[in-house]
C-alpha positions as CSV (number, residue, x, y, z in Angstrom):
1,X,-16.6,29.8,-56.9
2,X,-14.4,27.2,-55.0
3,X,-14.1,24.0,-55.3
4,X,-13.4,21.6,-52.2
5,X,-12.3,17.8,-52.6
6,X,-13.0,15.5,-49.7
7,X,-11.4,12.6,-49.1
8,X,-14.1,9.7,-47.8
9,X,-12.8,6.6,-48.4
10,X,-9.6,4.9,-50.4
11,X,-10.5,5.5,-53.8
12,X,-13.7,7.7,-53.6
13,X,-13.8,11.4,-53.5
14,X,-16.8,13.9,-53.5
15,X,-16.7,17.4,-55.0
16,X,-18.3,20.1,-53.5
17,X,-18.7,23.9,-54.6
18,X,-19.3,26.4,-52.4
19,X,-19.4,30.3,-53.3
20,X,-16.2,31.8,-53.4
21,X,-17.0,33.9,-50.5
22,X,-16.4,31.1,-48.5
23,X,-12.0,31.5,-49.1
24,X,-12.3,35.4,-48.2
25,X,-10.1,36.0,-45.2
26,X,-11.7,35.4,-41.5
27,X,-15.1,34.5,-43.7
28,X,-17.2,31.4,-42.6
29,X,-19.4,29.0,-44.8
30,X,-23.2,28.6,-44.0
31,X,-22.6,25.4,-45.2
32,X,-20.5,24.0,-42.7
33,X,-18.8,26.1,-40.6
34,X,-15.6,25.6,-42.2
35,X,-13.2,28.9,-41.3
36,X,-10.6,30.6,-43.6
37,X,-7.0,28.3,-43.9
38,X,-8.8,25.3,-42.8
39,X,-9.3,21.8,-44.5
40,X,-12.3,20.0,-44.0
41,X,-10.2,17.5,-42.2
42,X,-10.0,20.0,-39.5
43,X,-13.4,20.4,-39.1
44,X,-15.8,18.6,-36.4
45,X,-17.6,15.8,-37.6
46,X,-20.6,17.3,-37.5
47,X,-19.4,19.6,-39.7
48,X,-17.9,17.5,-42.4
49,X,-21.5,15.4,-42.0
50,X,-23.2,18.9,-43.0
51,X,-20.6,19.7,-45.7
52,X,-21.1,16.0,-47.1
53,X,-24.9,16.9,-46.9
54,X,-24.5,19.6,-49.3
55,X,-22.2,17.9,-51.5
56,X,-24.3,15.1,-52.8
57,X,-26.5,18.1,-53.9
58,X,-24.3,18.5,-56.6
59,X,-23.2,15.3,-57.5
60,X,-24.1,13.3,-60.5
61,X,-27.5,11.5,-60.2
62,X,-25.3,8.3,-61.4
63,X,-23.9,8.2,-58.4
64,X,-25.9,8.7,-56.1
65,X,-26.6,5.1,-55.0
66,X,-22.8,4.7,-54.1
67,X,-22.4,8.0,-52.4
68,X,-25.5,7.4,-50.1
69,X,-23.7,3.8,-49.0
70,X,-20.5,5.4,-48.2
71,X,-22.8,8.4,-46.0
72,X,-24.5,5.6,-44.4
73,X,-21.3,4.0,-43.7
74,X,-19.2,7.5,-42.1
75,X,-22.9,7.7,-40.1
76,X,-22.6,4.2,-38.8
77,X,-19.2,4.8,-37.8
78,X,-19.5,8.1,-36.9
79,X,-22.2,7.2,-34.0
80,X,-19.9,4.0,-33.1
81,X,-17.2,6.2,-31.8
82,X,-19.8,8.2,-29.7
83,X,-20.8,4.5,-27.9
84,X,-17.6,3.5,-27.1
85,X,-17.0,6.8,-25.6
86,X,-20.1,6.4,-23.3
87,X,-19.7,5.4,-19.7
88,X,-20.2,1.6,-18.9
89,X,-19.9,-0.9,-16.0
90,X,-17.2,-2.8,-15.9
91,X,-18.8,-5.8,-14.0
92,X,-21.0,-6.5,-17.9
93,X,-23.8,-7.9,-16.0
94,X,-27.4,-6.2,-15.4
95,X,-27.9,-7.7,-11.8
96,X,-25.6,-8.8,-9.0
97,X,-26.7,-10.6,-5.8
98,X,-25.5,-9.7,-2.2
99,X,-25.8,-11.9,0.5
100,X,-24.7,-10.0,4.0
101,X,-25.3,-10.6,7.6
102,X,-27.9,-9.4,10.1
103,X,-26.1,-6.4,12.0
104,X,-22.7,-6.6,9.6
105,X,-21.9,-3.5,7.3
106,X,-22.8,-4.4,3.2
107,X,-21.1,-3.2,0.0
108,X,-22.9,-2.8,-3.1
109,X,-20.2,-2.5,-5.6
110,X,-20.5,-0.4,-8.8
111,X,-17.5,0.4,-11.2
112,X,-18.3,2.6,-14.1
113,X,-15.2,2.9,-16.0
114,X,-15.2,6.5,-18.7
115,X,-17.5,8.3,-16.3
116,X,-15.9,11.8,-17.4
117,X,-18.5,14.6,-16.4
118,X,-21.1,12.1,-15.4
119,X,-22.9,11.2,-12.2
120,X,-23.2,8.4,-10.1
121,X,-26.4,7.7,-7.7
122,X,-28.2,5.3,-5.7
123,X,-32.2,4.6,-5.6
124,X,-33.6,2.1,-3.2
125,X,-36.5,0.8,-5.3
126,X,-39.5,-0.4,-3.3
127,X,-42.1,-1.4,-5.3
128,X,-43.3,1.0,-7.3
129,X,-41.3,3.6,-5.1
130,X,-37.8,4.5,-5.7
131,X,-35.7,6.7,-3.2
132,X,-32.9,8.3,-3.8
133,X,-30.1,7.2,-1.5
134,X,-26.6,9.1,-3.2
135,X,-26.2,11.8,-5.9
136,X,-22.2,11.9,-7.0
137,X,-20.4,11.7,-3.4
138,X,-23.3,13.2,-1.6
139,X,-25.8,11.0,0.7
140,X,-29.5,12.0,0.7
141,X,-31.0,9.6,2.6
142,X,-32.3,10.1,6.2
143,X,-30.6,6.7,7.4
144,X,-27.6,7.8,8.8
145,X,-26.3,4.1,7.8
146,X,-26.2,4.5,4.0
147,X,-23.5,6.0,2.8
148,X,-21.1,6.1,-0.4
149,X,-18.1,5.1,-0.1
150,X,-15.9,5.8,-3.1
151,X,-12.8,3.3,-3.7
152,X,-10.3,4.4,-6.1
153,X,-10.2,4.9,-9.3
154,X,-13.6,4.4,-10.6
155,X,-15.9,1.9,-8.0
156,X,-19.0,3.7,-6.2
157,X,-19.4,1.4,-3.3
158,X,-22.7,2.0,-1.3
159,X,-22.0,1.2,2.0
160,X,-25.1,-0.1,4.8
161,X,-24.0,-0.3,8.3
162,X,-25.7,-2.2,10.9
163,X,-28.0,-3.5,8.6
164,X,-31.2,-4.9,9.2
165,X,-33.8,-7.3,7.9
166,X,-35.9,-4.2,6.4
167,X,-33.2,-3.7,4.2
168,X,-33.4,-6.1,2.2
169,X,-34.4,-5.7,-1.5
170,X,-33.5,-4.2,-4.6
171,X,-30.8,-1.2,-5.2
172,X,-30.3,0.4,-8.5
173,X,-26.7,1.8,-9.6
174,X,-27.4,4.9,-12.3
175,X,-25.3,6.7,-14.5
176,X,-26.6,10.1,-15.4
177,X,-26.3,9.2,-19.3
178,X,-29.4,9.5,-21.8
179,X,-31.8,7.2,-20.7
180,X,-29.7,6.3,-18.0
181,X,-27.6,2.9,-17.5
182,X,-28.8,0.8,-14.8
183,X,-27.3,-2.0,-12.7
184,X,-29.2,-3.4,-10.6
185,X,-28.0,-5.2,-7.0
186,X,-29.9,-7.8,-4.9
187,X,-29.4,-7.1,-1.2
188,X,-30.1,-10.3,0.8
189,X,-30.0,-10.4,4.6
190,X,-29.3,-13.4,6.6
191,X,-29.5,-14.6,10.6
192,X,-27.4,-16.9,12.0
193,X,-29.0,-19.8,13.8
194,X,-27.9,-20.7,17.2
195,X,-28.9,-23.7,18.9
196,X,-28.1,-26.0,22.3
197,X,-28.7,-29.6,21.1
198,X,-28.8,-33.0,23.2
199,X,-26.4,-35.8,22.0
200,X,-28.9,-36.9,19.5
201,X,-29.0,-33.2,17.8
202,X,-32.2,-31.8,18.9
203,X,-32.7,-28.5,21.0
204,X,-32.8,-28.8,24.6
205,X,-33.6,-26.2,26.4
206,X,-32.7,-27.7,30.5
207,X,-30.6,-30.7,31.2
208,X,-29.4,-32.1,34.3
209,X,-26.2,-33.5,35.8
210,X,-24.8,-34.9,38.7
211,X,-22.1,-33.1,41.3
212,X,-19.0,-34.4,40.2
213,X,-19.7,-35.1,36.8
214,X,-18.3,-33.0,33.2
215,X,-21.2,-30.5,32.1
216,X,-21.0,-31.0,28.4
217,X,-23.0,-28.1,26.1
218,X,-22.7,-28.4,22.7
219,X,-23.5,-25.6,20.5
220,X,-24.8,-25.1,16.5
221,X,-24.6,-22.3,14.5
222,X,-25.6,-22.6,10.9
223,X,-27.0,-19.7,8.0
224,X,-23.4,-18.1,8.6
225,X,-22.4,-15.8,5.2
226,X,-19.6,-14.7,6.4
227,X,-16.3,-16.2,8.6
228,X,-16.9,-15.7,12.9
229,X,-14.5,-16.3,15.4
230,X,-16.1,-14.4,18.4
231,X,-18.3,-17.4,19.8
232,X,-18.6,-16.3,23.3
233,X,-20.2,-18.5,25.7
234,X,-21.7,-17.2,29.2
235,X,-23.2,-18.4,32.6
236,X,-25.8,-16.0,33.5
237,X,-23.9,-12.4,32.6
238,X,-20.1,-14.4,33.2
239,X,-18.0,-14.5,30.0
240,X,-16.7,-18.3,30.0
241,X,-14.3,-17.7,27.7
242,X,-11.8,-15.3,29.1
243,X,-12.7,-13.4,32.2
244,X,-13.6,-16.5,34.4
245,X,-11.4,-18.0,37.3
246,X,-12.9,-21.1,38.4
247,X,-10.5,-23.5,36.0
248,X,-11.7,-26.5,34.5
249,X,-13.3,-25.0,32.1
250,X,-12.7,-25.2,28.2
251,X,-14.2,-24.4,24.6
252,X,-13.6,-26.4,21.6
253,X,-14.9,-25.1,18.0
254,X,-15.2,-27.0,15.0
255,X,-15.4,-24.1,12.0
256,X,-14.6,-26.9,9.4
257,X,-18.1,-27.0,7.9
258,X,-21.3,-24.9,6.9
259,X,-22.4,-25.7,10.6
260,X,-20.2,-24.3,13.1
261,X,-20.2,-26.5,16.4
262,X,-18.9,-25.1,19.8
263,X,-18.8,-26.9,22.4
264,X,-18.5,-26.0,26.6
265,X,-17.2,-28.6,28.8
266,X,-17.3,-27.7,32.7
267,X,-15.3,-30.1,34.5
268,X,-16.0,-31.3,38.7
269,X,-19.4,-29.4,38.4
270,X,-21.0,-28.3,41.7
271,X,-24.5,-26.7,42.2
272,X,-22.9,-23.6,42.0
273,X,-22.3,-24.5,38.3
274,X,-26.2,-24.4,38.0
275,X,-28.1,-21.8,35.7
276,X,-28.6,-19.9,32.7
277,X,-25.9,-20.8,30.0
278,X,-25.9,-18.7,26.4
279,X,-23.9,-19.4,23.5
280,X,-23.9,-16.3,21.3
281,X,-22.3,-15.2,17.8
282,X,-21.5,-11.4,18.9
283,X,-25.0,-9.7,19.3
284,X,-26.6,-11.0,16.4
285,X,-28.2,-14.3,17.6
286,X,-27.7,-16.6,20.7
287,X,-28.8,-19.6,21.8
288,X,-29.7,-20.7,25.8
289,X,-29.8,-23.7,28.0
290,X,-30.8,-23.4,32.0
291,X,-28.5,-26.5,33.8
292,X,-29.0,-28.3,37.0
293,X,-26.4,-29.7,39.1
294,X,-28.3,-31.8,41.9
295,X,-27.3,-33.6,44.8
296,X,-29.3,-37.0,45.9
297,X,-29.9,-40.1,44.8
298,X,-31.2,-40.3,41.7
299,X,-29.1,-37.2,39.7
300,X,-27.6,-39.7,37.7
301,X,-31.0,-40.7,35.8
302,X,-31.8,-36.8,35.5
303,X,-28.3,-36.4,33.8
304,X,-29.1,-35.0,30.5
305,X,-32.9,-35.2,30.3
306,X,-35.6,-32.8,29.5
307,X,-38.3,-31.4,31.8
308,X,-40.7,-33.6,30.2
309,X,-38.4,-36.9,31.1
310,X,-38.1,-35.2,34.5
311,X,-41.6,-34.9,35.1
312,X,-42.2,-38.5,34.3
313,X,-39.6,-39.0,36.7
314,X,-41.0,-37.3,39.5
315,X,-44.4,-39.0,39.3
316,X,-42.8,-42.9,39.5
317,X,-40.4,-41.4,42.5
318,X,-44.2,-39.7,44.0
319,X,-46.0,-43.5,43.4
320,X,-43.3,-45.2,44.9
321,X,-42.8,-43.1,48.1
322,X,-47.1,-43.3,48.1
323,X,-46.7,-46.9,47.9
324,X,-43.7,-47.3,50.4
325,X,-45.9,-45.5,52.9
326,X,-49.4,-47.0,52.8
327,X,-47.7,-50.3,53.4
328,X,-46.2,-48.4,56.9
329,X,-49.4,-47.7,57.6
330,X,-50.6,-51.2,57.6
């Protein structure tokens, strides 16, 4: 018979006898794996947990108590290590929110830090319905606009292009562990707003000016999640902004607040100036205004008024002109 000390703790010791088989030359234990020439400190852990196993057989029932705490304890630790070695995110929060664009590319980060020789997907959860997006660097999705995009050294970025309102919703980041480890990511999508206000800040859809005069269009856009400096205004299919030759023209942009404000200014308009004017924020949203540029003599009270002010206007001019020629008739 042999008999084998292990060393547990500072101070405690546990004695186990195995048969003396166990120290024959290229023998094993059935206890514990434990090979010829070796210690038990060279053994695996779950070895030495099998070998402790077998020694508290042995051991006197006085202490027992004391040798079950210190097991308890080596087991504690022992599945401790095997956590920290575990993958994990290194954002430490179960959800994330995204806020992108309507027609911009999105990123929904994940960085697993310790991966080793486990796998990182993508599900699209929908409900009750999940779909599988990615599967390590490979996509599986039938949208040719989802994509992963791996940034060095450890963040699987799934990348949307173009996206649009339907895609929306909730994404799931999974690490193949046992269960899996889950982070979930909010995917909102926003539309600018783009809008052709009056001088008192309401929408206006015509207005009216004078020959001669300064055509002055002022345009909003608000809901914006991300910084634009394309702001391209046109008359009918006519780029304003860079490809026109009639002068006198200029664009001034305020970007200083939540609300963008862009405004046109058209100096010495003619009626040629008249038409459809669009103020758009690349192709993602624009906003229109049709302008007149009359000749006459009353252009000046049209100068900025809606159709519904010009109809009112029409039917005075239509009373008086009635009333100028019954009284010729007289």
């Amino acid at each position: 018979m042999l008999t084998l000390v292990l060393l547990l703790a500072p101070a405690t010791a546990a004695v186990l006898t195995l048969p003396r088989e166990v120290g024959a030359a290229g023998s094993k234990s059935q206890y514990g794996g434990v090979e010829s020439g070796q210690t038990a400190a060279d053994d695996t852990r779950a070895s030495l947990a099998s070998l402790w196993s077998y020694s508290t057989v042995t051991e006197d029932r006085k202490t027992m108590p004391r040798r079950k705490r210190e097991a308890a304890k080596y087991d504690h630790t022992l599945h401790g290590d095997q956590h920290e070695l575990m993958p994990y995110f290194q954002d430490h929060t179960n959800a994330s929110n995204i806020t992108a664009q309507l027609g911009s590319t999105a990123y929904l980060n994940c960085r697993v830090n310790r991966l080793r020789d486990k796998t990182v997907s993508w599900m699209r959860r929908d409900g009750d319905q999940i779909k599988l997006l990615t599967w390590g660097l490979h996509t599986y999705s039938n949208d040719a606009r989802y994509s992963l995009n791996f940034e060095h050294p450890n963040n699987w970025k799934l990348q949307i292009k173009y996206t649009q309102r339907r895609d929306q919703g909730s994404y799931e980041c999974q690490v193949s562990t046992h269960p899996p480890k889950v982070l979930s990511v909010n995917l909102n999508i926003v539309a600018p707003v783009v809008d052709i206000i009056d001088d008192r800040g309401s929408s206006v859809s015509e207005k009216f000016y004078k020959t001669g005069s300064t055509i002055e269009l002022k345009c909003t856009i608000s809901q914006m999640p991300q910084a634009q400096t394309f702001i391209l205004w046109r008359h009918g299919d006519h780029m304003l902004n860079y490809d026109t030759s009639r002068g006198g023209i200029s664009v001034k942009t305020d970007m200083s607040s939540s609300v963008i404000v862009s405004t046109l200014f058209i100096a010495n308009a003619t009626p040629k100036d008249s038409g459809n004017y669009t103020c758009s924020l690349g192709d993602v949203a624009t906003g229109s205004v049709l302008v007149h540029v009359l000749n006459g003599e009353h252009p000046q009270a049209m100068h900025g008024s809606s159709r519904k002010d010009l109809c009112s206007l029409t039917l005075v001019l239509l009373l008086s002109s009635l009333t100028t020629l019954i009284n010729l008739l007289r």
